[in-house]
GUSEMAR-825770 format. One line per field, with one value per residue (C-alpha): residue number from 1; residue in one letter; x, y, z. Coordinates in steps of 0.05 Angstrom, whole numbers, plus 5000, padded with zeros to 4 digits. Example, Ala and Ser with C-alpha at 12.3 -4.5 7.8 and 13.67 -1.06 7.14 Angstrom:
2
resi = [1,2];
resn = [A,S];
u = [5246,5273];
v = [4910,4979];
w = [5156,5143];
This chain:
329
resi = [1,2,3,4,5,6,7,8,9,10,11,12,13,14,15,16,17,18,19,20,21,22,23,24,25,26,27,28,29,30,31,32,33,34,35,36,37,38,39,40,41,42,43,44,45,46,47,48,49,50,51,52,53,54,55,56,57,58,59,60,61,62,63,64,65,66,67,68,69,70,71,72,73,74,75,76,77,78,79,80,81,82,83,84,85,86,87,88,89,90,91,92,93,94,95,96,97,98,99,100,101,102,103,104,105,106,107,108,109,110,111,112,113,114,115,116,117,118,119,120,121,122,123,124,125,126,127,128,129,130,131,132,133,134,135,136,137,138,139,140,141,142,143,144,145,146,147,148,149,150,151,152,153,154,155,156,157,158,159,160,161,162,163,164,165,166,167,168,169,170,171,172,173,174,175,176,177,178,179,180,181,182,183,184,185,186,187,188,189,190,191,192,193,194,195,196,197,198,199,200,201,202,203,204,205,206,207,208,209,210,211,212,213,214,215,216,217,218,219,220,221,222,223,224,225,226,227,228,229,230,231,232,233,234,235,236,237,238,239,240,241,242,243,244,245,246,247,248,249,250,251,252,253,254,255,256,257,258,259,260,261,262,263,264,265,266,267,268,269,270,271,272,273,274,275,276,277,278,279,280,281,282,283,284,285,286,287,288,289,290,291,292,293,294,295,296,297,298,299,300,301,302,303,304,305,306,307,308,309,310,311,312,313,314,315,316,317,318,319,320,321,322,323,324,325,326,327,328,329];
resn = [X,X,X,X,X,X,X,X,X,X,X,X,X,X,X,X,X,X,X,X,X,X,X,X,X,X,X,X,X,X,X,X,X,X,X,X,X,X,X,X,X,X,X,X,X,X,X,X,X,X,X,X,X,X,X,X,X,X,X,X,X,X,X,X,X,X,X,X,X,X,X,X,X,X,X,X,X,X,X,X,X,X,X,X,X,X,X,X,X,X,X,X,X,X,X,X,X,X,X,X,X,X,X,X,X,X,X,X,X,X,X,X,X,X,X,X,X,X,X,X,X,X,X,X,X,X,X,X,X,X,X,X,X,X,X,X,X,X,X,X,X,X,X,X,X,X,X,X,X,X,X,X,X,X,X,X,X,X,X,X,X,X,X,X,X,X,X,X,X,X,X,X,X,X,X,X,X,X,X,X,X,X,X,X,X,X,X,X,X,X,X,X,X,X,X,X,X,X,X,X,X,X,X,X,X,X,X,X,X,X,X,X,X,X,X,X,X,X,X,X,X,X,X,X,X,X,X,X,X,X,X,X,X,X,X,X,X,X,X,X,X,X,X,X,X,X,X,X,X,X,X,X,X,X,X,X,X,X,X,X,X,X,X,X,X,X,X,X,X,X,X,X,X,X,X,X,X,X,X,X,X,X,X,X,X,X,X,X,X,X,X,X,X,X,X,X,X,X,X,X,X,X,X,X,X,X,X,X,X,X,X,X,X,X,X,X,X,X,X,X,X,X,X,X,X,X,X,X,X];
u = [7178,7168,7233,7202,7270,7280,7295,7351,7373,7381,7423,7464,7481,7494,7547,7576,7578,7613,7666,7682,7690,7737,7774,7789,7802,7856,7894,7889,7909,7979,8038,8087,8150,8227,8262,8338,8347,8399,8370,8302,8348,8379,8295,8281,8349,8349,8423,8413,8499,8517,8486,8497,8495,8427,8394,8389,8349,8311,8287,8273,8237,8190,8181,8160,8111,8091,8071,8027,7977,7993,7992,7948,7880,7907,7916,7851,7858,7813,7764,7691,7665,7661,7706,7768,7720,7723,7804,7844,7910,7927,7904,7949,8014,8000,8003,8063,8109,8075,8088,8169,8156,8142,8201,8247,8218,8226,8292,8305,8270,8300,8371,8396,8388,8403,8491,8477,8429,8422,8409,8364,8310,8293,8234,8209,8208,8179,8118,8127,8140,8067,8027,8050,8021,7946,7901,7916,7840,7818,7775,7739,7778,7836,7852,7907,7915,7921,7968,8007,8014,8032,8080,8116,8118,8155,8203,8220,8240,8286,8317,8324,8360,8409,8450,8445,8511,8495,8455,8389,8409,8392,8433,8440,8487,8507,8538,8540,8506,8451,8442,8445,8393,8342,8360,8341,8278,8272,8295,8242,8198,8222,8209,8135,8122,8166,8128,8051,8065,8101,8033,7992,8010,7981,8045,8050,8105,8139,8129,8204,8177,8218,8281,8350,8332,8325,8290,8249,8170,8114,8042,8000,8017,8020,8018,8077,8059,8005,7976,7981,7945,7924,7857,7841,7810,7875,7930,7928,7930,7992,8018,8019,8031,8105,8111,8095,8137,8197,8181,8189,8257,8292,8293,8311,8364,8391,8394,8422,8480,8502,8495,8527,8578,8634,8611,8598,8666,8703,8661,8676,8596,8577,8572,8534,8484,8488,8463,8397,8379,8383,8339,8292,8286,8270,8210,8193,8190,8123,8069,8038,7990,7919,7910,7948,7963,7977,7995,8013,8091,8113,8049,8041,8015,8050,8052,8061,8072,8122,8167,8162,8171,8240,8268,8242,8281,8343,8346,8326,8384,8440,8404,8428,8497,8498,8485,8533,8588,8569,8573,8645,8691];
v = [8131,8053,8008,7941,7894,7823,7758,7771,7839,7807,7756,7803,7846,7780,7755,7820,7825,7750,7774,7829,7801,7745,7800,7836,7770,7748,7816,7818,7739,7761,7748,7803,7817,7812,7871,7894,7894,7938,7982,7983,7993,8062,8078,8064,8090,8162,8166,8145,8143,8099,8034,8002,7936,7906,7963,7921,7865,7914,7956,7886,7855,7932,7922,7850,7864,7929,7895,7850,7906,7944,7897,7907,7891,7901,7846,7793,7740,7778,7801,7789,7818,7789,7781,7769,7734,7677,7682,7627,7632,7695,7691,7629,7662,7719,7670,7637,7704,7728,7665,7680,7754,7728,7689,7742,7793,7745,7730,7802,7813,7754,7758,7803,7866,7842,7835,7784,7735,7785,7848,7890,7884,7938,7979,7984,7918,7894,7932,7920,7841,7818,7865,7821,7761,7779,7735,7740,7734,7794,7844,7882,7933,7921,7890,7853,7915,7962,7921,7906,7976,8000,7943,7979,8044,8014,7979,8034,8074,8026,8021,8097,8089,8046,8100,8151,8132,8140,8114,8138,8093,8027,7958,7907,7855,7809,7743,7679,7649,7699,7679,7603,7603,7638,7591,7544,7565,7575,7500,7477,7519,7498,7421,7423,7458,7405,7354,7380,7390,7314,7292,7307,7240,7203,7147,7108,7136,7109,7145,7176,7220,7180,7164,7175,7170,7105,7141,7190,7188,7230,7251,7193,7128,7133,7079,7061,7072,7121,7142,7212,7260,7322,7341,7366,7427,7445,7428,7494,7525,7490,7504,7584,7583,7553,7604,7661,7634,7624,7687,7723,7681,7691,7767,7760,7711,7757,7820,7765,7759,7835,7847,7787,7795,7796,7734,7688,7703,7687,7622,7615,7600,7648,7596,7556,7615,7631,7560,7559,7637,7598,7543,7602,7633,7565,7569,7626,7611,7624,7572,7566,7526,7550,7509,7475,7403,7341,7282,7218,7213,7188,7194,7235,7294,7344,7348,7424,7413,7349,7398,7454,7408,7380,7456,7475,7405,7417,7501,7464,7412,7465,7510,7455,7449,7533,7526,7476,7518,7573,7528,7520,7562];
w = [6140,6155,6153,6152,6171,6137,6162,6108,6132,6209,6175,6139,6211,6250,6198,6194,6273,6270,6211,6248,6314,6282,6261,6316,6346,6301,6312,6379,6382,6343,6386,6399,6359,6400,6423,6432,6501,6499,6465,6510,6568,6542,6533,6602,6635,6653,6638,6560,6550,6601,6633,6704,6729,6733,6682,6615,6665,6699,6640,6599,6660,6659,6581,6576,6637,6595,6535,6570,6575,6518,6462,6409,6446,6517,6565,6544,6602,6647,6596,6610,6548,6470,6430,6479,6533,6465,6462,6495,6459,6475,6550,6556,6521,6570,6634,6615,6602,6668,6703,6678,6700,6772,6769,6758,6801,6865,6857,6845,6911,6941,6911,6854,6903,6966,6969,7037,7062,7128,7083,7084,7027,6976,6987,6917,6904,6972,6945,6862,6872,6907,6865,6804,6837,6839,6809,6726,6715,6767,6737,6793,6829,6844,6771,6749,6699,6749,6796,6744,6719,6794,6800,6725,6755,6816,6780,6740,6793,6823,6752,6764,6825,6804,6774,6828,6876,6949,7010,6967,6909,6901,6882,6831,6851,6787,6814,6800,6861,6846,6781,6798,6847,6795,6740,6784,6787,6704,6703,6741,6702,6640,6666,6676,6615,6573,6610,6598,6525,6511,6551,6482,6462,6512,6555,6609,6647,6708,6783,6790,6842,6888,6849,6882,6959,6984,7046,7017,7024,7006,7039,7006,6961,6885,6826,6811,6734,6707,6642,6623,6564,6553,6541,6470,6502,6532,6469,6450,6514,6543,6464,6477,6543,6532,6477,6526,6575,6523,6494,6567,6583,6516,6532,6604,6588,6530,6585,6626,6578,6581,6653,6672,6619,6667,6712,6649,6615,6687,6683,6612,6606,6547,6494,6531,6553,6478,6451,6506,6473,6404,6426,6450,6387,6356,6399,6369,6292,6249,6266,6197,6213,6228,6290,6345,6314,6354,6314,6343,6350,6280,6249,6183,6218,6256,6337,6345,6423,6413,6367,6428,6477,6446,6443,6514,6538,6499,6523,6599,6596,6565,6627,6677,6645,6650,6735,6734,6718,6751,6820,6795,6830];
């Protein structure tokens, strides 16, 4: 039996190959929902009625990693194959709430399990923290996947050990220096993303590097004015990135809020820890819009990135007021 195959019929296949690959694309490029963080840590506790210090961050800081692979499509930003090897949205949302997930797990190395500068540091997290550094875009062996997914099973079992009292548990020290010194980090963070998304309308900005030390230098001379804007090709990117990273934070900030409970009432800090989670969920709201827009400043169309840019800088400036107080005494 001869099947004798159009011009028409190859057509027909390609489009329906094309339909179905923007499909798949779209789904996989839908952000994930929130979680209760609370409620996520009595999932990942192994003592469901009662939570230690340190747990609700822990657990949150295993399930944010977690659903960077197990999303609906998996984790895309080292895909080499159609349709995610097309995907940029999603890649870039996944590098900022991993860049956040770094964040966190250093100073948990560094800090938030150590009770002294001359400790001793925790063995699970010696090995957990580097494997979440590997390359986001590393496919062949070993793959970001499967670091990453090592790196989950390690921090679940310090998690674990955290309720087990004894020289074979381990320690989650919430105080306010430790906290400082990693929101710190989140403000500089928060900074550079507030700064690449205001560059999609292009300004001439003054050189600050300097500003505040009369003695200060740097490695080579710089104008003392420059023009900066973002490519087109990367609007979008630095668009979902800052919603990945905001994404990551609102949760850890939120866990934040229940295991430092005790340390932000003494500082009398909750409202303001309270008002940078609102400007977080602002981040958050429904883009409507089928693309990235990027008006210029009071033009009639909409700048998507000026609009995140002002919440990230508001959440960043009440997140300087919040290390402020916790210096207090």
């Amino acid at each position: 039996m001869n099947f004798q195959i159009t011009k028409r019929t190859i057509a027909s296949i390609v489009l329906a190959i094309l339909v179905l690959g923007w499909l798949v694309g779209w789904y996989w490029s839908r952000e994930p929902d929130t979680f209760d963080v609370v409620e996520n840590a009595h999932k990942h506790s192994s003592n469901s009625t009662q939570l230690v210090a340190g747990q609700v961050v822990t657990s949150t800081l295993i399930e944010v990693t977690d659903t960077l692979l197990n999303k609906p499509g998996g984790y895309l930003a080292n895909d080499v194959m159609p349709p995610s090897v097309f995907l940029d949205n999603m890649p870039s949302w996944e590098f900022g709430a991993l860049e956040m997930v770094r964040d966190l797990a250093l100073a948990m190395r560094k800090d938030f399990s150590r009770s002294q500068s001359q400790s001793v540091e925790n063995a699970l997290l010696i090995k957990a923290q580097p494997k979440l550094n590997i390359d986001h875009k590393a496919w062949l062996l070993p793959s970001a996947e499967g670091e990453y997914g090592e790196a989950i099973d390690m921090l679940q079992s310090f998690n674990s050990q955290l309720g087990i009292t004894g020289a074979s548990g381990s320690q989650f020290h919430t105080r306010a220096d430790n906290l400082r010194d990693w929101l710190k980090q989140v403000e500089k963070r928060m900074g550079s993303l507030s700064q690449k998304l205001s560059a999609s309308v292009g300004a001439r900005r003054e050189n600050t590097d300097l500003a505040g030390d009369a003695v200060a230098s740097q490695s080579t001379p710089t104008p003392s004015t420059f023009y900066t804007r973002t490519s087109w090709w990367k609007l979008d990117d630095n668009f979902y990135e800052a919603r990945g990273a905001t994404w990551a934070l609102l949760h850890f900030l939120k866990a934040v809020e229940v295991d430092f409970a005790d340390v932000l009432q003494k500082k009398n800090a909750q409202a303001s820890l309270r008002q940078i989670i609102r400007e977080l969920e602002a981040t958050q709201e429904t883009v409507w819009s089928p693309i990235i827009l990027n008006g210029d400043g009071f033009g009639i169309v909409a700048n998507h990135s000026l609009v995140m840019a002002n919440y990230i800088s508001r959440a960043n400036a009440a997140l300087i007021e919040l290390t402020e107080l916790l210096s207090q005494g």
